[in-house]
N, C-alpha and C positions, 0 to 999 in steps of 0.2 A: 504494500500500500504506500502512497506517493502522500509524504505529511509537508505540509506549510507550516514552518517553521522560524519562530521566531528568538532570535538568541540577545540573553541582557547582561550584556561582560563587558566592566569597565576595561579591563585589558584587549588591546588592538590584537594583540598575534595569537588569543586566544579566539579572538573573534575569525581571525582569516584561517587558522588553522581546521576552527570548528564548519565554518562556511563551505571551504574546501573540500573537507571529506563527506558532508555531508551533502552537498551538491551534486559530487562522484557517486552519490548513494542512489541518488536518482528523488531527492527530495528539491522545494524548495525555499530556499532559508534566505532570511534578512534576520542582521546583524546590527545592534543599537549600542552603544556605550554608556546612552545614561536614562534615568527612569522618565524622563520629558517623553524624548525621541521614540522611546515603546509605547508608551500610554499613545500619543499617538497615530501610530502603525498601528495599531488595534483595530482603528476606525477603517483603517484603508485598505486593510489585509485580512481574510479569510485564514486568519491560522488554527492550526489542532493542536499544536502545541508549544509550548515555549520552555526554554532550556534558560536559566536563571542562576547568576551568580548571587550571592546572598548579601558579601559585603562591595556594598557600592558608595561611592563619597556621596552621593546629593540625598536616595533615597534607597533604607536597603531593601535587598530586592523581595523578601519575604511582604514588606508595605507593597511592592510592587504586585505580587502577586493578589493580596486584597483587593485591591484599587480594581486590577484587572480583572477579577472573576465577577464584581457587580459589573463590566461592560461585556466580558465573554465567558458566560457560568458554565458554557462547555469544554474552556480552555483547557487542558491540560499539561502539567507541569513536567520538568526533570530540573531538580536542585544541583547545579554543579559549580562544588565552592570550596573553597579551602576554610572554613570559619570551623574554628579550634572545636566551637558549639556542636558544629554538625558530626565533626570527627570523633566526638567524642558520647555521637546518641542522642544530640540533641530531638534530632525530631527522626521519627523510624517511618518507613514505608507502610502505610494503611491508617497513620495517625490522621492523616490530613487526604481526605480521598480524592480531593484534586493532583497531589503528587504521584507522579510515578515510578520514581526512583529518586534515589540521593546520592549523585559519587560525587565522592570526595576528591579533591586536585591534589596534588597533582594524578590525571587519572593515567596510567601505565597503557590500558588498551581502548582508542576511540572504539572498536569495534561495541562497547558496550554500550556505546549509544545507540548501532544501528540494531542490537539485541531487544532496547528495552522497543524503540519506534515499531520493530517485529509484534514483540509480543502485544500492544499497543491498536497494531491495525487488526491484528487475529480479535484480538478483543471486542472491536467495535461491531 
């Protein structure tokens, strides 16, 4: 299944890297660096899911995530963040039933993104 993909990383080369492979995937993704620029894109984009870093300077991205589910309540998420919080449990998969997964940065294999977008489309 071909997901619209929306990615919110204050980090540029995580953004072109993430973009990159996932485009390869045969998805297609737009790439925002700050929570303005997403909130945004929401209105002008048909996305299924958005991949979310957590800490971000303006607004973090879990606020983002709120904001975003009263304009897209079918949106769904993947948490990808290096926050000590997440690493250490903060929030587990099935707490929050908007999330679909939570990996944690640095992640060793992107392929676990195109695992969880699989499991994702089978679902729908």
């Amino acid at each position: 299944m071909q997901h619209t993909i929306l990615i919110l990383d204050d980090e540029a080369r995580i953004c072109e890297t993430l973009v990159d492979y996932l485009v390869d995937c045969g998805h297609i993704v737009f790439a925002y660096q700050d929570v303005t620029a997403a909130m945004d894109a929401l209105g002008a984009h048909n996305f299924t899911t958005a991949i979310v870093d957590i800490r971000l300077p303006d607004t973090g991205g879990y606020a983002f995530i709120e904001r975003a589910s009263h304009i897209r309540p079918e949106l769904r998420y993947i948490i990808h963040t290096g926050s000590l919080d997440f690493a250490n449990g903060g929030l587990r998969h099935g707490e929050d039933d908007r999330i679909e997964a939570v990996l944690i940065k640095p992640l060793n294999r992107l392929q676990d993104f195109s695992d969880i977008l699989e499991r994702m489309g089978r679902a729908r």
